[in-house]
C-alpha positions as CSV (number, residue, x, y, z in Angstrom):
1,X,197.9,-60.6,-103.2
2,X,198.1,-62.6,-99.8
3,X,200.5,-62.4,-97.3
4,X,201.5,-66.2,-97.6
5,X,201.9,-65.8,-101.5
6,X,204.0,-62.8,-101.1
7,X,206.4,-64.5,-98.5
8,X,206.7,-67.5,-100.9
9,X,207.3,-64.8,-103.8
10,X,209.9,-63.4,-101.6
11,X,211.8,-66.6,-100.1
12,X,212.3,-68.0,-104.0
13,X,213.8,-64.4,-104.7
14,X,216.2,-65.4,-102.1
15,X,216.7,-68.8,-103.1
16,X,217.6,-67.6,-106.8
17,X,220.2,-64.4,-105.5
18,X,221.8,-67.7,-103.7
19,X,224.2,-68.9,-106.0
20,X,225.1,-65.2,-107.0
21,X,226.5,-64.3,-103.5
22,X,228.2,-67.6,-103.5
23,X,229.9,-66.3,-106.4
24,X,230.6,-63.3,-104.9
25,X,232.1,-64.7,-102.0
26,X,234.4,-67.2,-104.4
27,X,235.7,-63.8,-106.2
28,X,237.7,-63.3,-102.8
29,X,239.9,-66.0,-103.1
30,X,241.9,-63.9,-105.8
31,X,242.2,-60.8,-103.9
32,X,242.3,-62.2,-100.4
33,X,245.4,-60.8,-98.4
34,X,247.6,-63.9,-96.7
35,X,247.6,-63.5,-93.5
36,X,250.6,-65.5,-91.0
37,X,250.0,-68.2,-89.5
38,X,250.5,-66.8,-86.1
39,X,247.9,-64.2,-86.7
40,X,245.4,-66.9,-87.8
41,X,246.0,-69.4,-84.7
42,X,245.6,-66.3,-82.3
43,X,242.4,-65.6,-83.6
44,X,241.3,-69.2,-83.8
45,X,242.1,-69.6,-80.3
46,X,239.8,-66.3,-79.3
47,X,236.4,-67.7,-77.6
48,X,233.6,-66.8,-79.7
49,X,229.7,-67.3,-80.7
50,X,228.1,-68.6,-84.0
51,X,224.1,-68.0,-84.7
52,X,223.4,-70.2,-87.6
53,X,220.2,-70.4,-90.0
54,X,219.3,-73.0,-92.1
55,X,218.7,-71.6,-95.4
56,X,217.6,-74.2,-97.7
57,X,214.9,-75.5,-95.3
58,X,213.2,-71.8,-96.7
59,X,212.2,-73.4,-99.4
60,X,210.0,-76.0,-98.0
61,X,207.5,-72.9,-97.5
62,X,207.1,-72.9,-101.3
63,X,205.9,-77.1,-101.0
64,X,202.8,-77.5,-99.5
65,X,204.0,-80.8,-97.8
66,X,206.3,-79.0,-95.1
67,X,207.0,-76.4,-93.5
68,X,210.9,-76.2,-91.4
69,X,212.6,-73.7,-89.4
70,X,216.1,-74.4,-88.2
71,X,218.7,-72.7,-86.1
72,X,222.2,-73.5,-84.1
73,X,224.7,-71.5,-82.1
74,X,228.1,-72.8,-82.0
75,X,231.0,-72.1,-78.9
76,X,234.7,-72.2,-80.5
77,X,236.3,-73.0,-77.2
78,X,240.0,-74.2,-78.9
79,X,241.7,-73.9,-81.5
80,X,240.2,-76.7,-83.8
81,X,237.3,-77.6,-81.8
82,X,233.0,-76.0,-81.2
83,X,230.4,-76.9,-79.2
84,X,227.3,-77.3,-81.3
85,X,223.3,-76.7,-80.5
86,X,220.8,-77.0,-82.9
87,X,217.3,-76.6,-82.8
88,X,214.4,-76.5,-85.6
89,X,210.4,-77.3,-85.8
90,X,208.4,-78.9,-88.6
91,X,205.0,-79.4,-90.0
92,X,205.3,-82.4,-92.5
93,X,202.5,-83.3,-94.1
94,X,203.1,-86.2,-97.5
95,X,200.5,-86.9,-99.5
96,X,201.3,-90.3,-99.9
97,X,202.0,-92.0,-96.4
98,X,199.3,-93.6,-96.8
99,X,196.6,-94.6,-99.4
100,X,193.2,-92.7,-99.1
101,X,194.3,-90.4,-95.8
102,X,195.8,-87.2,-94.9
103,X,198.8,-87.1,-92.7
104,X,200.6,-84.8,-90.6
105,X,203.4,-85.2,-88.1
106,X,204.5,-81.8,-85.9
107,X,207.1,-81.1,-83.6
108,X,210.6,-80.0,-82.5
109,X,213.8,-81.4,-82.4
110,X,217.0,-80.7,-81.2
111,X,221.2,-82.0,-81.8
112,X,224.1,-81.0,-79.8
113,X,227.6,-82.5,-80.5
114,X,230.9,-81.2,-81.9
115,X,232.8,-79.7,-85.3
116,X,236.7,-80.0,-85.7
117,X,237.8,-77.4,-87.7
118,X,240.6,-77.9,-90.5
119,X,241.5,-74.8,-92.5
120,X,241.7,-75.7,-96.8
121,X,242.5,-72.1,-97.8
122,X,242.3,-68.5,-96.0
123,X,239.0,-67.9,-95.1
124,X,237.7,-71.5,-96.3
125,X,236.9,-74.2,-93.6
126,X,236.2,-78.0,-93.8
127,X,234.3,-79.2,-91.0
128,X,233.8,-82.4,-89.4
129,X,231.0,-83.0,-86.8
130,X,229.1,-85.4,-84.8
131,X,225.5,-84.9,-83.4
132,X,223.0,-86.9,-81.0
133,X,219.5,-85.2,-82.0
134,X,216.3,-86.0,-80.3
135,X,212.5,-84.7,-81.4
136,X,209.4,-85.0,-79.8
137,X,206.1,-84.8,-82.1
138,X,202.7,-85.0,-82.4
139,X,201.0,-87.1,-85.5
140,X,197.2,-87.5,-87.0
141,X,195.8,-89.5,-89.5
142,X,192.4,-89.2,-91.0
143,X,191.6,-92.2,-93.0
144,X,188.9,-93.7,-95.6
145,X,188.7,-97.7,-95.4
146,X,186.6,-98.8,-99.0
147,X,184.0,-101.4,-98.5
148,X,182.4,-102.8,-101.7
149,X,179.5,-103.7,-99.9
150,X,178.5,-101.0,-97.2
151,X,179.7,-97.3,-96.9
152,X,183.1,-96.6,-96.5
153,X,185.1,-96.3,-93.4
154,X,186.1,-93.0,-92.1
155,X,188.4,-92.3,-88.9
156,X,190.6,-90.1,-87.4
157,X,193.8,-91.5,-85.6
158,X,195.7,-89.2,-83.1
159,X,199.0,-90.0,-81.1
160,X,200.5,-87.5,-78.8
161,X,204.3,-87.1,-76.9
162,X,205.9,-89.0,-79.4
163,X,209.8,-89.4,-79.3
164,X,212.5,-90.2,-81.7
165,X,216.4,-90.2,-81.4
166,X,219.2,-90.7,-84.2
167,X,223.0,-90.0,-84.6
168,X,224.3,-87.8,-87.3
169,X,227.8,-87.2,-89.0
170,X,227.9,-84.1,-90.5
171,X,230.3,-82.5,-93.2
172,X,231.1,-78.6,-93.2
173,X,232.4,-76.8,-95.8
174,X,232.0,-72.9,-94.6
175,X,233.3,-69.3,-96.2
176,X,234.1,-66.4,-94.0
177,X,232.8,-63.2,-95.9
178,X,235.2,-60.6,-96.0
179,X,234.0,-58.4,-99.2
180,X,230.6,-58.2,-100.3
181,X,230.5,-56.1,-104.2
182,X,234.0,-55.5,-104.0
183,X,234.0,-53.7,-100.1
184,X,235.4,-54.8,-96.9
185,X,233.1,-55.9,-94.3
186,X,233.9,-56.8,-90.7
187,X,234.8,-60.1,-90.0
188,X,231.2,-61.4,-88.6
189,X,229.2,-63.5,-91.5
190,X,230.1,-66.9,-93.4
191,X,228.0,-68.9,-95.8
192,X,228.8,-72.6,-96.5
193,X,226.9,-76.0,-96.4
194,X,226.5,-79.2,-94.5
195,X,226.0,-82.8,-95.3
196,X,224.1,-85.0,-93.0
197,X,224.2,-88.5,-92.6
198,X,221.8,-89.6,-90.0
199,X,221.0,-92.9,-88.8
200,X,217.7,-94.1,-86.7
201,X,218.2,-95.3,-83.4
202,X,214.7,-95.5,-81.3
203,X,211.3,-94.1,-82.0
204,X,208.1,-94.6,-81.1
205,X,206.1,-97.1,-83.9
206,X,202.7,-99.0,-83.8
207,X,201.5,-102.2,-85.6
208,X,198.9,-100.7,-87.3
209,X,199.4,-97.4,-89.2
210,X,203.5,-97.3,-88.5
211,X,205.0,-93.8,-87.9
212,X,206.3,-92.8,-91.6
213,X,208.0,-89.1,-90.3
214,X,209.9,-87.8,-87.7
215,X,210.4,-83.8,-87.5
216,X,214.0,-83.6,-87.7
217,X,214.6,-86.8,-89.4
218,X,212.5,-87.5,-92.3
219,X,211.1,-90.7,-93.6
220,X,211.5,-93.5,-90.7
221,X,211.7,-96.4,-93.6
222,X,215.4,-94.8,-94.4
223,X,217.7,-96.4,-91.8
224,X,220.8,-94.2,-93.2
225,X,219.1,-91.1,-94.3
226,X,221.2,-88.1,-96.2
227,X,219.9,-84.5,-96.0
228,X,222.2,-81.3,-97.4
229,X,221.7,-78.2,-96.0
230,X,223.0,-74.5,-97.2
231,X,223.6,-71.7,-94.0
232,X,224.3,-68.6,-93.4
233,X,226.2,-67.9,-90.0
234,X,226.8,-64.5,-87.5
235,X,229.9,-64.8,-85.3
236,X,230.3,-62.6,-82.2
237,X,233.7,-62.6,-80.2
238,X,233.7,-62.8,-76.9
239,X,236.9,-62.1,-76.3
């Protein structure tokens, strides 16, 4: 068995157990403990540091048309307000940008911006969040031209230092993890999910053979594109 089909095996394992842990965390609601709302403004107001991971981007490894990694780390400096940095790469690779041709686009891309927090329920967070996010890639083309007459065409096209940039408004919901099968666990881990709704600003583009994906962004023919996104998140306090 290969390595690559194990860690595929392995990542859909994960990808199943998902909703099961989300169910788990749910299950707190009934036996959370209210705390006051002194107690939850002092701690709200403590400086501390978030390590996000993009979960659902794991599953592009199981599609052979992309491969995604995605992180952030998050500074709750007040009360209602982080500091957000993001960064990911991608290998994107669509069968059909274009007719007859294999394509490829790699790179890395980055967002920084802002959440405000507004608490729904104990424990339970809805976030809202801009972002300015900027990736620099690499893409190849290698193309067959038909010609009734003569042999086909073959070429290979190659463009370097590429740039995009795009604005995002994002939508938060996150859960802090307080019991995991029934036991207390320090306060340290949330799970949630994010909506995206990015929009194109500038990117590189030619006349003949266009740019059709941006690591980061996606398809450059959607001016408004959406993207949903489940995470898992580490807190450390600071103080």
């Amino acid at each position: 068995m290969s390595l690559k089909f194990m860690l595929k095996y392995k990542l859909l394992y994960l990808i199943l157990i998902f909703p099961f842990v989300m169910n788990q965390a749910k299950a707190q609601d009934s036996t959370a403990v209210e705390t006051s709302e002194s107690e939850n403004i002092e701690k709200a107001q403590k400086l501390s540091v978030g390590f996000a991971f993009d979960y659902l981007k794991l599953h592009t490894l199981l599609i052979d048309e992309s491969e995604k990694w995605e992180g952030a780390i998050n500074f709750r400096i007040l009360d209602k307000v982080s500091l957000i940095g993001e960064y990911g790469i991608a290998e994107l690779t669509p069968k059909e940008a274009y007719k007859n041709s294999e394509y490829k686009s790699e790179g890395n891309y980055y967002r920084i911006g802002f959440d405000y927090h507004m608490t729904v329920i104990p424990n339970n967070f809805l976030l809202l969040g801009l972002r300015y996010a900027q990736s620099s890639f690499n893409e190849s083309i290698n193309y067959e031209i038909g010609n009734p007459i003569f042999e086909n065409e073959t070429g290979e096209l190659i463009r370097e230092n590429l740039s995009a940039s795009w604005f995002e408004f994002v939508l938060t919901s996150e859960k802090k993890i307080r019991q995991i099968r029934k036991k207390d666990i320090p306060d340290f881990l949330s799970i949630g999910f994010k909506f995206r709704l990015k929009s194109i600003q500038d990117y590189d583009d030619f006349d003949l053979f266009q740019v059709k994906n941006i690591p980061g962004y996606g398809q450059t023919n959607i001016k408004l594109n959406p993207e949903f996104n489940l995470f898992i998140k580490f807190r450390i306090p600071v103080f």
